[in-house]
C-alpha positions in Angstrom: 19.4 10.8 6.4 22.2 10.5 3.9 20.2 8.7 1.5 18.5 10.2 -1.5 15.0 10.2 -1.7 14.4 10.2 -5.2 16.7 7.1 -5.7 14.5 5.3 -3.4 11.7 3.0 -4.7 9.3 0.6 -2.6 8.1 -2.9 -3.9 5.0 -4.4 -2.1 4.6 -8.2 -3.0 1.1 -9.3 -2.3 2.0 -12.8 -2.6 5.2 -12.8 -0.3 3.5 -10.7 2.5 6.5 -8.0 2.0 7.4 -4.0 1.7 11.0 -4.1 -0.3 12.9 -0.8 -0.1 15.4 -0.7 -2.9 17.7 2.1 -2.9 19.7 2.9 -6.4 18.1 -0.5 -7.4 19.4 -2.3 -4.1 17.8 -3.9 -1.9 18.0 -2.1 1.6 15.0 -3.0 3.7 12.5 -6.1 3.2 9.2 -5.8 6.1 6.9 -8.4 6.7 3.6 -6.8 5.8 -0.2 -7.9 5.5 -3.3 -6.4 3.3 -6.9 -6.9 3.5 -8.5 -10.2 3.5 -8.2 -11.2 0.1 -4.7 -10.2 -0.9 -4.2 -12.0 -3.9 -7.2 -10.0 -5.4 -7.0 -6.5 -7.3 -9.0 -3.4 -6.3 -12.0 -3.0 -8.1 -13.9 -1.0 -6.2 -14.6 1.0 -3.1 -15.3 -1.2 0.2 -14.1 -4.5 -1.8 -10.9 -4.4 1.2 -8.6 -5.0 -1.6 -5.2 -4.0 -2.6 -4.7 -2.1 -6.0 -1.9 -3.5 -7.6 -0.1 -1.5 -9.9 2.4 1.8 -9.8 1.4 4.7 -7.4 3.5 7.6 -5.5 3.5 8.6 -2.0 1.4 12.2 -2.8 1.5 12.9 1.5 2.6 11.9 4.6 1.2 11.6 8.0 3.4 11.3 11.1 0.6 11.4 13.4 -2.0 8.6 12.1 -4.4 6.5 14.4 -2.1 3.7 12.6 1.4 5.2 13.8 2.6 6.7 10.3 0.4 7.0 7.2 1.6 7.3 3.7 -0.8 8.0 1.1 -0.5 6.2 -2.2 -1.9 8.2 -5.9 -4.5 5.5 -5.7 -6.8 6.1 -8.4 -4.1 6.1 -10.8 -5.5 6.7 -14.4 -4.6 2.9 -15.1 -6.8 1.9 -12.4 -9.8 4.4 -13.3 -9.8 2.9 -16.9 -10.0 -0.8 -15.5 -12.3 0.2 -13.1 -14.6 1.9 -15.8 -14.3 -1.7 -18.0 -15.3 -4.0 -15.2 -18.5 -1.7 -14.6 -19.2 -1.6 -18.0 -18.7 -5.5 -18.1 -21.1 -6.0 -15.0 -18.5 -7.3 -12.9 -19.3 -4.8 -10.4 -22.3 -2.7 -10.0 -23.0 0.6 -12.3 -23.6 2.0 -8.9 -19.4 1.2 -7.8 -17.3 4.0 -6.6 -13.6 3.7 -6.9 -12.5 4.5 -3.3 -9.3 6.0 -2.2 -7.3 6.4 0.8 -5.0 3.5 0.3 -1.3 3.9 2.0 0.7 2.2 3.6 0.9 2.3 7.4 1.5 0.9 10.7 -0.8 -0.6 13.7 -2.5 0.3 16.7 -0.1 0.4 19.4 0.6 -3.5 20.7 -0.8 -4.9 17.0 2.4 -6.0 15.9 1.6 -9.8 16.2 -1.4 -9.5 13.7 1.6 -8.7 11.3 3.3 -11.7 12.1 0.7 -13.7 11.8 -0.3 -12.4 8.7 -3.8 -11.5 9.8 -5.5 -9.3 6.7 -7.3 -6.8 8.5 -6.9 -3.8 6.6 -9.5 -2.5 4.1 -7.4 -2.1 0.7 -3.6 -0.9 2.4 -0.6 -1.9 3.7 0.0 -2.7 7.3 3.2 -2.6 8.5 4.8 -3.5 12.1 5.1 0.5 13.9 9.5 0.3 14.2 9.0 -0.6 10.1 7.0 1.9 9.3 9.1 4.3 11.1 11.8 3.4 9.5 9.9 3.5 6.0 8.2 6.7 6.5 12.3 8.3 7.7 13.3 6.7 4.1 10.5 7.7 1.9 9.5 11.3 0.4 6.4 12.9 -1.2 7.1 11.4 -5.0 8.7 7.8 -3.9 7.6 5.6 -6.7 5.2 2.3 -5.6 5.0 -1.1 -7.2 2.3 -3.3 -6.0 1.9 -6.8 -7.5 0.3 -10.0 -6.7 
């Protein structure tokens, strides 16, 4: 309660399966996480179930989600738009593509917690946490808390 919210700053590592809180450029908090079911890979569009790697903010917050506690990331962030416009216009992915949205980061249904330790990808583009993490994370974090995801 003590802390201040706009010195705090979350890294998600794709690779390493974590949520890093760093306070005042400390680390305070490192959760196990998991993503969709091809981690490693960017976003590129909507339904593709992957993570978008890059900076975002938390723009809302939702106490009461299906998934326990829902943070909502700025996800499309122009960065993201203009790569997503280039890979269209490179036929990587269809003219047809939409960008998508929703992606936060949030907890499980109630009793999930072992499909976060056993790192099952089941989400479709966001960040699962175990339900006493994200609890903890949501308490920490305010409308405007910078996010870094990365590969």
């Amino acid at each position: 309660d003590t802390m201040n919210k706009d010195s705090v700053m979350v890294l998600v590592d794709k690779t390493e399966y974590t949520v890093k809180v760093y306070y005042r450029r400390r680390m305070v908090r490192n959760y196990r996480a998991v993503f969709g079911p091809n981690p490693r890979q960017n976003k590129c569009m909507e339904g593709d179930r992957c993570t978008p790697e890059g900076w975002s903010k938390i723009t809302s917050k939702n106490p009461q989600s299906k998934y326990n506690k829902f943070m909502l990331l700025s996800y499309p962030t122009d960065s993201s738009r203009i790569r997503f416009n280039q890979l269209k216009e490179q036929g990587i992915i269809p003219k047809s593509a939409r960008i998508g949205g929703d992606i936060g980061i949030h907890g499980i249904w109630k009793g999930g917690d072992d499909m976060i330790e056993r790192g099952v990808g089941w989400t479709d583009g966001c960040v699962a946490l175990k339900n006493k993490d994200v609890e903890e994370l949501f308490a920490m974090v305010g409308i405007g808390t910078r996010v870094f995801i990365k590969k």
